[in-house]
VEXDO-811058 format. One record per atom (N, C-alpha, C): x, y, z. Coordinates in steps of 0.02 Angstrom, whole numbers, plus 50000, padded with zeros to 5 digits. Layout:
<atoms>
XYZ/...
</atoms>
This chain:
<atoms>
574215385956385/574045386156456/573295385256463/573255381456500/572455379956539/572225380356601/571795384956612/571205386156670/570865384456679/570415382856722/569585383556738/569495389056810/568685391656793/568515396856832/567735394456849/567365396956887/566895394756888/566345398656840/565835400656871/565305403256797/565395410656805/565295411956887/565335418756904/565705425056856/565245427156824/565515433656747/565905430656690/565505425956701/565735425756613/565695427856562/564905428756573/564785434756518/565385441656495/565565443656536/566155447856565/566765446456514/566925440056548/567675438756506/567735435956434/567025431656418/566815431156349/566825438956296/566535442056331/566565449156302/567195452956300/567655451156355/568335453756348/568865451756278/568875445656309/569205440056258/569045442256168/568355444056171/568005445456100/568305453156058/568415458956121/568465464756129/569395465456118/569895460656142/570435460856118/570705457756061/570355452856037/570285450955973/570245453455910/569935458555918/569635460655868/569875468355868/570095471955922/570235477455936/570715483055894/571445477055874/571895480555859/571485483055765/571075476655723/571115474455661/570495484155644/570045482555722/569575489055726/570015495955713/570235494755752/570875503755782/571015504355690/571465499755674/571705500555595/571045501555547/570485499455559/569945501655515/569685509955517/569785510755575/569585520455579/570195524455580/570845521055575/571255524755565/571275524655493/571395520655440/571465521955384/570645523755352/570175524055372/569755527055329/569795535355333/570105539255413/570205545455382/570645547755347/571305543155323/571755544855260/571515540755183/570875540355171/570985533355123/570525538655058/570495537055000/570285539854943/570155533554895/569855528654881/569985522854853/569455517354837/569585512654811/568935507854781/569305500454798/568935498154841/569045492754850/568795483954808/569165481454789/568815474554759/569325471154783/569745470454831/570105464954849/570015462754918/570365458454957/569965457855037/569395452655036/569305448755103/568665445955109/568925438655101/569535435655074/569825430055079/570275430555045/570695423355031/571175425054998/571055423354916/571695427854915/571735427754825/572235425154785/572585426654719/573065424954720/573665430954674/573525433554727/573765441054711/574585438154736/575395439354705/575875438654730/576335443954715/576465447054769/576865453054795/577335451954773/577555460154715/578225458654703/578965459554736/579455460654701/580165458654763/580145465954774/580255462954852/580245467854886/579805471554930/579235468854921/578605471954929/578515467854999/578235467555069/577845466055104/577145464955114/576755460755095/575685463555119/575665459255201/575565464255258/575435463655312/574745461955325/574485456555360/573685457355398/573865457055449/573415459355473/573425458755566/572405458655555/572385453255582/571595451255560/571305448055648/570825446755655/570405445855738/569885442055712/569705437455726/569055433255717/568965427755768/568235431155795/567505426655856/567165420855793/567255417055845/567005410955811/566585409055878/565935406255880/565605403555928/565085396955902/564825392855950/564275387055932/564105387056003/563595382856006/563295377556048/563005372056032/562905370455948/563055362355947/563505358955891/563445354855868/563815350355835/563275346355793/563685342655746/563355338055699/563425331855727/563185326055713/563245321155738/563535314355678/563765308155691/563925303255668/563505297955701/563255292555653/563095283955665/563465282255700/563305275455734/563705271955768/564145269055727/563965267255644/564595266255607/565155270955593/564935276855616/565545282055584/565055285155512/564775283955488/564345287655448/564165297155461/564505299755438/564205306855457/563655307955447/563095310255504/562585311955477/562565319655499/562015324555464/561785330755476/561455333055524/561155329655569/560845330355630/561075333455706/560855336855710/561295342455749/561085341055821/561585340755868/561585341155922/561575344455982/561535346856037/561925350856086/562355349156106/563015353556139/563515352356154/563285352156235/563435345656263/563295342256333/562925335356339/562675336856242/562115331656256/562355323656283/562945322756266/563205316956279/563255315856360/563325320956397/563815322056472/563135322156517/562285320056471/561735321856494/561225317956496/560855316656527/560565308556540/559665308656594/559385307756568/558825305456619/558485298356618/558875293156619/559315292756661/559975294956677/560465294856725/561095298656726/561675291956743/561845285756680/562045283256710/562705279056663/562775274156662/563465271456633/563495274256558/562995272856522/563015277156451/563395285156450/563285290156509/563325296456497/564095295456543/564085291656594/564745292456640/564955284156643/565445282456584/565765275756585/565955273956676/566275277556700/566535276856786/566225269556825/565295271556801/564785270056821/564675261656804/565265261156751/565195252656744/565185248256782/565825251056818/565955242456876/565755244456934/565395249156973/564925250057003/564255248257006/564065248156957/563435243756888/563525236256914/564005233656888/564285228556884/564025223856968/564495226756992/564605225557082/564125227357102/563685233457093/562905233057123/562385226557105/562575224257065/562215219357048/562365214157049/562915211557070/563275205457115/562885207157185/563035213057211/562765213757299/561965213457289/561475214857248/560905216557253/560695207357241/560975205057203/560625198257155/560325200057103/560435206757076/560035208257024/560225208156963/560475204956911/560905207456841/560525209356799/559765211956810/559765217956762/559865224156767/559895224256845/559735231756877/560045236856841/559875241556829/560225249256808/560275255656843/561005255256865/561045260856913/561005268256885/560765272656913/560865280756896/560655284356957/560935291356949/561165295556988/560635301956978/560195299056952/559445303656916/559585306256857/559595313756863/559265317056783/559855322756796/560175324456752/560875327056743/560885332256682/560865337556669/560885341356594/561425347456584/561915346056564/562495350556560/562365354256471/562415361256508/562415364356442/563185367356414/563285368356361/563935370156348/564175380156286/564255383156304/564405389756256/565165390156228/565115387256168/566185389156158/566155394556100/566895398156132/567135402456095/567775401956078/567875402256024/568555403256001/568765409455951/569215414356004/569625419655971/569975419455957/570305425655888/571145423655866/571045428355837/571965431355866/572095437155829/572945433855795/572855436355736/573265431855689/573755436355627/574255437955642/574735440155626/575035437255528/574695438755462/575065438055416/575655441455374/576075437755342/576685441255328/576755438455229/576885442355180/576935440055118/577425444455087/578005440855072/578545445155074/578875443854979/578725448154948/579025444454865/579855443854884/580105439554841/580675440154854/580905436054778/580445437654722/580565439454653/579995440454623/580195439054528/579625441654496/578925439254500/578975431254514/578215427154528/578485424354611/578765425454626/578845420854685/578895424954754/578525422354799/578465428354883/578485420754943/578695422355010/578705417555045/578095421555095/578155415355131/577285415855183/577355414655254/576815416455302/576845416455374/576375418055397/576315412855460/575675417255473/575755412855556/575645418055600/575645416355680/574905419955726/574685414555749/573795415755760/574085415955850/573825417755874/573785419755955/572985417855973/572885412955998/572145410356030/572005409456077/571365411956088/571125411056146/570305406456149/570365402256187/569645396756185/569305397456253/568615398656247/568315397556311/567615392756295/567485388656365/567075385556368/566575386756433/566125389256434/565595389856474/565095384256496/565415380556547/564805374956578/564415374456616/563765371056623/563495371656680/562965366056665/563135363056737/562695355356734/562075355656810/561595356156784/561175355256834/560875349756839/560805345456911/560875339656929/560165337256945/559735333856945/559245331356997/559205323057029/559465322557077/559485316057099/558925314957136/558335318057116/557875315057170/557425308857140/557545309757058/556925308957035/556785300057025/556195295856995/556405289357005/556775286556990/556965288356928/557555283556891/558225286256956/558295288156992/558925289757035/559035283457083/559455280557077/559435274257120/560285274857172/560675280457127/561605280457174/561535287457192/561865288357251/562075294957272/562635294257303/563005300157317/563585300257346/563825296357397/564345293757397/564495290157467/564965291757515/564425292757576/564745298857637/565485296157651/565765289957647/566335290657663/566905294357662/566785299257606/567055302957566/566815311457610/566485309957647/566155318957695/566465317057735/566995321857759/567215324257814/566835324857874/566965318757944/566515318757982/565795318657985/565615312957922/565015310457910/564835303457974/564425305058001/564225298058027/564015292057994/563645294557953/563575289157887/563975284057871/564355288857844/565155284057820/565335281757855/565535282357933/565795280057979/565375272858014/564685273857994/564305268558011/564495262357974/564345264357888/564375261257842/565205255457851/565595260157863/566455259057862/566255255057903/566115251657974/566025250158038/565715241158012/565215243057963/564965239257945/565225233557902/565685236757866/566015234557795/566445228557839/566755234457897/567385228457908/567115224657975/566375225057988/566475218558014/566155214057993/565925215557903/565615208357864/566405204657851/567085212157851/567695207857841/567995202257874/567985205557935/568015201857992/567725195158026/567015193857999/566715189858019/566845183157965/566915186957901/567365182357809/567875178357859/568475183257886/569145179657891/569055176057982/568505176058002/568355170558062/568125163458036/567865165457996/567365158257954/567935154557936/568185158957899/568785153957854/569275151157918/569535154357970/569935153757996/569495144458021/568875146058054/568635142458102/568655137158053/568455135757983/568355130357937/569055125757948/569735129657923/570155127357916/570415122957999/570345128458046/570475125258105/570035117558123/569325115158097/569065110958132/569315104958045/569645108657988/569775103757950/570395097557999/570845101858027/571285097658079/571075096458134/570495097958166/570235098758235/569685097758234/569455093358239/568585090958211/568335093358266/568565090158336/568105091858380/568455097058410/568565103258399/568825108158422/568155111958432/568235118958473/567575120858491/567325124958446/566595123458427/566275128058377/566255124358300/566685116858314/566755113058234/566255110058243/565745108958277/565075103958266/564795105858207/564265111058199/563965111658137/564435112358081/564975115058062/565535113958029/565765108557990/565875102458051/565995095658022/565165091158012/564815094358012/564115091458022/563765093857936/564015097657916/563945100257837/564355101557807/565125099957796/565675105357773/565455108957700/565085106857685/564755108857605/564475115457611/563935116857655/563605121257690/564065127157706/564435123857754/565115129157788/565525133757736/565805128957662/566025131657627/565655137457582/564955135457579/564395138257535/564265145057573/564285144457642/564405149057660/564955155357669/565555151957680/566105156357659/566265160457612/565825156857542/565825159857480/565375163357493/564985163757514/564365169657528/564755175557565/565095175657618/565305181657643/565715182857608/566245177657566/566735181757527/566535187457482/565855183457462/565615188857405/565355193957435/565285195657494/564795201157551/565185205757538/565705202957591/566145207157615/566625210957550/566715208857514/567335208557457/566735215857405/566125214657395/565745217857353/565585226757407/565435223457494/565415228057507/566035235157521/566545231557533/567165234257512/567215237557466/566995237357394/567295240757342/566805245757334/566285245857364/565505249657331/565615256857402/565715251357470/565495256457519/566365256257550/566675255657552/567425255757581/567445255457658/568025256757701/568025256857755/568615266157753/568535266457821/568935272957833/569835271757813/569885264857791/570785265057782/570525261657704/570145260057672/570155260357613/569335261057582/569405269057547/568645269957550/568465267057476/567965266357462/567505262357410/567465267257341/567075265757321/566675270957271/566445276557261/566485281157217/566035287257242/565435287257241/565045280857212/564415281557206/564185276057270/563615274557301/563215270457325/562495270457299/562145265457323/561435264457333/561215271657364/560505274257337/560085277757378/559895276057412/559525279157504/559275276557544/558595275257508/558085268957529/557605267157516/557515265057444/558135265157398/558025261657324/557965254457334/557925251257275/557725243957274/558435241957290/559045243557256/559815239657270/559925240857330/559605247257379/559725248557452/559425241957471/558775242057478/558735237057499/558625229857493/558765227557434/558915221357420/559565220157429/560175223057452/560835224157492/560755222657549/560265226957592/560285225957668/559865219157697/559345216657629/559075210557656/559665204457646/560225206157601/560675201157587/561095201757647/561185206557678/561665208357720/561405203657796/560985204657804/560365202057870/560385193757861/560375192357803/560215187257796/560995181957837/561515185457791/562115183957804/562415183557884/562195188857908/562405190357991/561935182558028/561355182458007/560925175558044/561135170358019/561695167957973/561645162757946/562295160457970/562905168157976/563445166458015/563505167558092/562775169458127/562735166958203/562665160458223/562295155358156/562145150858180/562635146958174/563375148258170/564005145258153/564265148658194/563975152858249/564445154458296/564965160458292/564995163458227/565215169458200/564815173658220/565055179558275/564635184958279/564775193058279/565445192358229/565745197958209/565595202258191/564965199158147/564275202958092/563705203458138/563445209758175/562935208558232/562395209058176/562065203258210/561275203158168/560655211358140/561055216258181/560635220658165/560935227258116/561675223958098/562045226958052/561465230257995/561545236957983/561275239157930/561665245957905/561685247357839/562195250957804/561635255757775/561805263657803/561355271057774/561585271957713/560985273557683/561005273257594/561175280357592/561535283157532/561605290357513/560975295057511/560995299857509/560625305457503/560535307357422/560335309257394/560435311357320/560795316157285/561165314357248/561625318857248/561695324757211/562055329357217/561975336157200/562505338757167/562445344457131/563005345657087/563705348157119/563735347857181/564515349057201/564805344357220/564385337257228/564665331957234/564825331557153/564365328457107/564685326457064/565215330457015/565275337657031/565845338957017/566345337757043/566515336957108/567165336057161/567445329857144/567045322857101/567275318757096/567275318557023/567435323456975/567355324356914/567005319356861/566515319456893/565725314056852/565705320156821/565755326356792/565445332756775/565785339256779/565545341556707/566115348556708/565635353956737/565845357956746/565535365656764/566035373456748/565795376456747/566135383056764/566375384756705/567025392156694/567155392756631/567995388556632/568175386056579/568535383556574/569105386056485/569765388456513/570045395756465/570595391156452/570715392656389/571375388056363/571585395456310/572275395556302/572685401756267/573395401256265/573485403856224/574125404756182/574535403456107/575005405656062/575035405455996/574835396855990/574395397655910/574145393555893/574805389055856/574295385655793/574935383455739/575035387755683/575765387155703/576235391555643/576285388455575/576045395255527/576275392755452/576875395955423/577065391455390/577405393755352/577455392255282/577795396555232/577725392155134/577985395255075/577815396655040/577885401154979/577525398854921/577155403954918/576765404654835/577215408154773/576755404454710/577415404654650/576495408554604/576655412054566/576175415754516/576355414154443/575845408654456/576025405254371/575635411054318/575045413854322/575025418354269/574685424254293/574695430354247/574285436954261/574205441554220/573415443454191/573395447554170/573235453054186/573165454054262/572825459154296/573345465354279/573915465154280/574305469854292/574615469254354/575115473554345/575605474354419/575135479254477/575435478754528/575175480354591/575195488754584/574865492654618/574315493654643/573785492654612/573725493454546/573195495554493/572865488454475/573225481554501/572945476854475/572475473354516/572115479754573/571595474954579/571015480054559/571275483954521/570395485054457/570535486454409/570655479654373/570785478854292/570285482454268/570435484454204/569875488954152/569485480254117/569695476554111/569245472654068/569455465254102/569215459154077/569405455154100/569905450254117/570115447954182/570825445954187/570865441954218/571375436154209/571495429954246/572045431254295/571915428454352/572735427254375/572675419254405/573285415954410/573395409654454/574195410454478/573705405654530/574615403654586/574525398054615/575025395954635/575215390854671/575615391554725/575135388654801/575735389154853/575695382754896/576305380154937/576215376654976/576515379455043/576175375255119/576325378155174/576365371155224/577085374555253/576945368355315/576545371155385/576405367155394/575765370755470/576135365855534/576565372155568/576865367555647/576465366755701/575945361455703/575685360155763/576045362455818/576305365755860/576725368055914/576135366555999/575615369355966/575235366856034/574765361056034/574675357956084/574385351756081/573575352656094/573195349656083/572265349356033/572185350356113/571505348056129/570955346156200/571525340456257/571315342556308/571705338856357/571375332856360/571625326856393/571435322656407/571025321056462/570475319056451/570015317456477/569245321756490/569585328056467/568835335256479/568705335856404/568125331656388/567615333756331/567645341756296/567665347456360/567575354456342/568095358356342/568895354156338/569425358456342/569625359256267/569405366856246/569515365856170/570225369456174/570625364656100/571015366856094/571545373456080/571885374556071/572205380656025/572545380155948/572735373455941/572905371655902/572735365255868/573095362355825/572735354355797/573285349255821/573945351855846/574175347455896/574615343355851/574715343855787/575175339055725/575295342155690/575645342255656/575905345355568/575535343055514/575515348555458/575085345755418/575705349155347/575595347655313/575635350655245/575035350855199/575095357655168/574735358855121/574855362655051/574425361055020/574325364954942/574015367554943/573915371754897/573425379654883/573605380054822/572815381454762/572795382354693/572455390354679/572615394354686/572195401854676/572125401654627/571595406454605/571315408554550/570925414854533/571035420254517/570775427754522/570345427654476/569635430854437/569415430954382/568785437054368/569295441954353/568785448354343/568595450254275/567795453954305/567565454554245/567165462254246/567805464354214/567885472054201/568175474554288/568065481654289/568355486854339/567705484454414/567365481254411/566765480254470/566805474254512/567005467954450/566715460954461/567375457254473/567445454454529/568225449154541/567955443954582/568265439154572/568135432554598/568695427554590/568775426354679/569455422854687/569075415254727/569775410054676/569315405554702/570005399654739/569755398954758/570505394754817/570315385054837/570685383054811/570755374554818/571275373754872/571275369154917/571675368654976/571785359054973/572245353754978/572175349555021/572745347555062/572635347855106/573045346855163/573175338855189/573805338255203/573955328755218/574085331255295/573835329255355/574065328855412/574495321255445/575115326055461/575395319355468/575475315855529/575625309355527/575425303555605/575675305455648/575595305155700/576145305855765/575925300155827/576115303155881/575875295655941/575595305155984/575115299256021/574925304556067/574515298156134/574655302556190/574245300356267/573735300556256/573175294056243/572255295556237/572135289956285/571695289356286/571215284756324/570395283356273/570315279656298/569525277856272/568995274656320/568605275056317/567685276156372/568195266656368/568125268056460/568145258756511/569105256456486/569575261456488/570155259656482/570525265556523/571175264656536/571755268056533/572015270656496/572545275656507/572865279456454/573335274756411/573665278156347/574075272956331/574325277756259/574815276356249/575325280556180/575205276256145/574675278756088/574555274456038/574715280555953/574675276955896/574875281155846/574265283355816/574305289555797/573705294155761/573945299555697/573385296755659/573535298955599/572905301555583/572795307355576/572505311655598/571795311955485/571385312455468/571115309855392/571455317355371/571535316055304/571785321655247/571245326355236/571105330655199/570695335355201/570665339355140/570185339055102/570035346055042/569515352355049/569805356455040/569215363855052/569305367554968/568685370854974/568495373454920/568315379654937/568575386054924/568275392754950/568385398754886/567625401854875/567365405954824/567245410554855/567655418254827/567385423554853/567395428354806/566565427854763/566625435254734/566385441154743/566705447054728/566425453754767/566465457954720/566055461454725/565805468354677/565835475954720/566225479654665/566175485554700/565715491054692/565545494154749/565125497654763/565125506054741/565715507654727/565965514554702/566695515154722/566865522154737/567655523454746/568095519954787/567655518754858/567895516454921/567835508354937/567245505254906/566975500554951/566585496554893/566525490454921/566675482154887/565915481554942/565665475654925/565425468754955/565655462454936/565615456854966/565935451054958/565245446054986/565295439954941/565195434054951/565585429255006/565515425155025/565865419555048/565695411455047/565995409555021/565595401955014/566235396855027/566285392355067/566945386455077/566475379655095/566815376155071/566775369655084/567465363955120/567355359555139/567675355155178/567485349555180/568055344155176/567775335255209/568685334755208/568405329855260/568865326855288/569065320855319/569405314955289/569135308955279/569295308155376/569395299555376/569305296655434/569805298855455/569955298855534/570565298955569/570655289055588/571415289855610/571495281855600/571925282855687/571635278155706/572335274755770/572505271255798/573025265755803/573235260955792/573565258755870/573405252455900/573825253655968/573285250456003/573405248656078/573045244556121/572995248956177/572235250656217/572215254256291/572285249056317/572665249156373/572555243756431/571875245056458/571815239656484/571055236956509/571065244656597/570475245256598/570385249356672/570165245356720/569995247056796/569665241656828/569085238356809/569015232156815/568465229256786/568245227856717/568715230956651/568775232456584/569085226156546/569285228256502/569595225356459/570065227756388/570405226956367/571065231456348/570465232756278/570635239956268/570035241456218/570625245456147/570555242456084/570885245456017/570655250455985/571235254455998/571235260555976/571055265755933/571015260255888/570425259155812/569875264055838/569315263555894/568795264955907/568785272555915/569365275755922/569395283255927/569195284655833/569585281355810/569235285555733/568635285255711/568045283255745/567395280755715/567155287755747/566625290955683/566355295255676/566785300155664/567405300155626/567875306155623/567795309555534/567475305655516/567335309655443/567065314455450/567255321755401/566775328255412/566635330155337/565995333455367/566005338455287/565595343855321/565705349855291/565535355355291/565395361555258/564945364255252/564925369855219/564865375555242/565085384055232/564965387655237/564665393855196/564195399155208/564225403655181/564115412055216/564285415855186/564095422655218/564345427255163/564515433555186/564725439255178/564775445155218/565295451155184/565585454655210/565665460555170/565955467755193/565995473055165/566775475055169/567005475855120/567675478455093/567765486955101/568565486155108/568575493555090/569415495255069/569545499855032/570145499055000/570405505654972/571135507854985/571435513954978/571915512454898/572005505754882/572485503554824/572375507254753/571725508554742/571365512854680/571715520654696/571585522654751/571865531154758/572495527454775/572955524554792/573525527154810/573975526554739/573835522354698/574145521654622/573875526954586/573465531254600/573235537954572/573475545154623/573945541054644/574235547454725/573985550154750/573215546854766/572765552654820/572635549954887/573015544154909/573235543854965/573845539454975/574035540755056/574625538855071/574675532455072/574305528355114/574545522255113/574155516955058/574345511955027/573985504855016/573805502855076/573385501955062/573035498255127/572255494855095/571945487855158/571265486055116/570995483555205/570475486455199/570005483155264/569375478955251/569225474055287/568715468255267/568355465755339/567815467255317/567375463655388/566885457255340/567085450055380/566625446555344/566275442955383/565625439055401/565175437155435/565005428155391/565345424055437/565085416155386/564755410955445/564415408755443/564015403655479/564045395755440/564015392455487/563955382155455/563285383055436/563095381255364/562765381355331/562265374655317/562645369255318/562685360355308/563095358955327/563255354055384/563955349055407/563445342555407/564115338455419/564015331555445/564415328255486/564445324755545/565035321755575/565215325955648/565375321555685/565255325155754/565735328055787/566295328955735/566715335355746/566735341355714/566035342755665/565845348955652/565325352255696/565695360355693/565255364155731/565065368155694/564095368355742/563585373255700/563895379955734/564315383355692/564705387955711/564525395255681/564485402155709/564445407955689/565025409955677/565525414955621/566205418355634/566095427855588/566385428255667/566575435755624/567095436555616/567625438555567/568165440755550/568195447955523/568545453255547/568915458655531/569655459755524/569655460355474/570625461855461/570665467455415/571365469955426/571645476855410/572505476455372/572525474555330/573135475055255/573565480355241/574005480155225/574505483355226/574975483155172/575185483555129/575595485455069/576215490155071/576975487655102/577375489755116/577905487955064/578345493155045/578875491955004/579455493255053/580095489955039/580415489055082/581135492155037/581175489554984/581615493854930/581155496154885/581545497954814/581405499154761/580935505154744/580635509154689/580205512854686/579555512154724/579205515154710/578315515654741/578085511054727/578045508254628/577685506154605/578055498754627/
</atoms>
């Protein structure tokens, strides 16, 4: 489900959103530290610890993730490291077809009406800033169901917010379009402008009429100058066609309105428009057309302001909330070897110990990525299925020192999806989304009876995304291949941080407390990315473990 709100307390609901997230994984951290007796070295990521039959390990884990910019890509698709703000694209001084494609065939047609083809229209100086957050409280399940072998799950509940805000200035020089009143409710403006439009129309379909009539009717009245140049006559017709036809689409009339943008009053396209316009009305009086009164003149916009260009969505603003379960995993890991020992006691071997496993997981895209067409609608999910592998690896050294180290690559598989691309229409084209390898090291040392610290270090790349398929052309466009969505989709990334452990598994295999249980707060930030779908991202994660037997003895 998707919202937007405006800015008014956000701060507020950012803080809410953050505060239920994280709440339940908290409550379980002060509840089990007043029953806990214990030494923690496990927690802080995953491992490849596999629960035997029978056994359950529950997380219920909460993690804030936030940015405000991104990495960037070449125009070849090259990832580069260079970091961006998030808006920077949606942001312009100038403010014009580069930042808002819309602005093309307006561009275009201003410069048919002006005579100008270099002119460059903009709407002034435009700077949208952007704050995202993404929460998730995320439900894991690891259930043995023999001697090396346990099945897997895991259901994330998300919540995404985006905080916008674009402040506008159309006054400044480079501002040459502002709003066009046709579009204000009981604007005189518009109503002038409209007035105007249709009687350059009007005066088009007299010409033509009068041409054709004196082609059979030479001396009919008003065919003198007519049949006295027909070259002229026609040269002229083409002139209002192009008047009337250009002013139509830019400035509209009240039964079919124009553009959202116009000329500013007193810019150069204002008035190199209205001298074309003048020119036209004297050239079709002297043909006896006086539909177009010689003193016809069309009021330029005002400059425009940020509730115009939001109303006509040139521009995001406000907070904008997307939520609900993410993508579902599912899998089962197999425990090819171990010397740690069996559970509880095997996560503080007396001397040194290997363990490995192997798991694979399917991941059900169930909710679909960013909506179409809003830059800042972040997703909840990745919107496709993926499959993956997972290589664990445990490796302690003695009763203090453990270090788990985790290989991941994931194949995401194709599907079709509704996109569009900058100067086209929508269109169901196929996407196949690049494959992906991560690398994540976490070793942690314990601190005494209770409590661990942890490392964190992961890595990521992720090749190109691919998509295959034709946009139809938009007005004024041309059908654009679909291809062009995968450029700049390579990523790489790194992370690092750490976190503080804590763990009841040491006392409860020595019966001095009740439950197994392990709590982990870890803190990781983007360290190095590349590619302009990585974010320079902060994350806190807290989660709270659980070690349930369901049959069989204790141990």
């Amino acid at each position: 489900m998707t919202r937007s709100r405006s800015s008014a307390g956000s701060a507020r609901r950012l803080a809410r959103a953050i505060r239920l997230h994280l709440a339940a994984p908290a409550v379980l951290l002060a509840s089990v530290a007043s029953i806990a007796d214990g030494q923690s070295v496990a927690g802080g990521g995953q491992d490849a610890i596999v629960v035997p039959r029978g056994v359950i390990r529950a997380e219920l884990s909460g993690d804030w993730r936030n940015w405000r910019e991104r990495f960037s890509s070449s125009a070849d698709g090259t990832p580069l490291s260079t970091r961006v703000r998030l808006g920077a694209e949606q942001s312009g001084d100038p403010y014009g077809p580069d930042q808002l494609p819309s602005l093309r065939p307006i561009q275009t047609t201003v410069r048919d009406l002006a005579r100008s083809p270099l002119l460059d229209v903009s709407l002034g100086a435009v700077t949208t800033r952007v704050d995202a957050l993404s929460a998730r409280s995320i439900l894991s399940l690891e259930m043995g169901v023999g001697a090396r072998l346990a099945l897997l799950a895991s259901v994330p509940y998300v919540q995404t917010t985006a905080s916008v805000a674009t402040d506008v200035d159309g006054t400044g020089a480079n501002a040459n379009l502002g709003f066009n009143p046709v579009f204000i409710e009981g604007s005189t403006a518009g109503a002038q402008n409209a007035v105007v439009v249709s009687s350059a129309i009007q005066a088009r379909d007299q010409l033509q009429a009068l041409i054709a009539s004196c082609g059979s009717t030479p001396g009919g009245t008003g065919c003198a100058p007519i049949v006295a140049d027909p070259a002229a006559a026609q040269a002229l017709l083409a002139e209002a066609s192009a008047v009337a036809s250009g002013l139509l689409t830019i400035y509209g009339t009240d039964v079919e309105r124009g553009s959202a943008f116009i000329p500013r009053a007193g810019s150069a396209p204002a008035t190199q428009i209205g001298a074309r316009l003048t020119a036209l009305a004297s050239a079709l009086g002297g043909v006896g057309i006086t539909a177009l009164p010689s003193d016809a003149s069309l009021v330029g916009a005002t400059p425009i302001t940020e509730p115009q260009l939001l109303a006509v969505g040139a521009a995001a603003g406000g907070i904008i909330e997307r939520y609900g379960v993410g993508d579902i995993e599912v899998g089962a890991k197999f425990l090819v070897l171990d010397t740690f020992g069996s559970l509880p006691r095997a996560t503080r071997p007396g001397a040194t110990a290997l363990r490995l496993a192997v798991a694979g997981v399917f991941r059900y895209g169930r909710n679909s990525a960013d909506s179409l067409g809003n830059p800042f609608d972040i997703g909840v999910g990745g919107g496709q299925n993926d499959i993956e592998g997972r290589a664990h690896a445990d490796v302690a050294f003695g009763n203090r020192t453990w270090v788990s180290v985790t290989g991941r690559y994931g194949v995401q598989l194709a599907d079709q999806q509704r996109l569009a691309a900058d100067g086209s229409s929508e269109a169901l084209v196929n996407r196949d989304l690049g494959d992906y390898i991560e690398l994540e090291i976490v070793p942690r040392y314990a601190l005494g009876r209770w409590f661990a610290i942890a490392g964190v270090y992961r890595f990521r790349h992720k090749s190109v995304d691919e998509y295959t398929g034709t946009f139809p052309a938009s007005t004024g466009g041309s059908p654009v291949d679909a291809s062009v969505l995968g450029t700049g989709t390579e990523t790489r990334e790194q992370r690092a941080g750490g976190g503080l452990l804590f763990s009841t598994m040491d006392a409860y295999a020595q019966g001095r407390a009740r439950l197994p249980f392990e709590v982990n707060y870890v803190y990781t930030r983007t360290v190095t990315g590349a590619g302009r779908l990585v974010f320079n991202a902060a994350e806190h994660r807290i989660g709270a473990r659980m070690y349930v037997r369901l049959f069989g003895g204790r141990n």
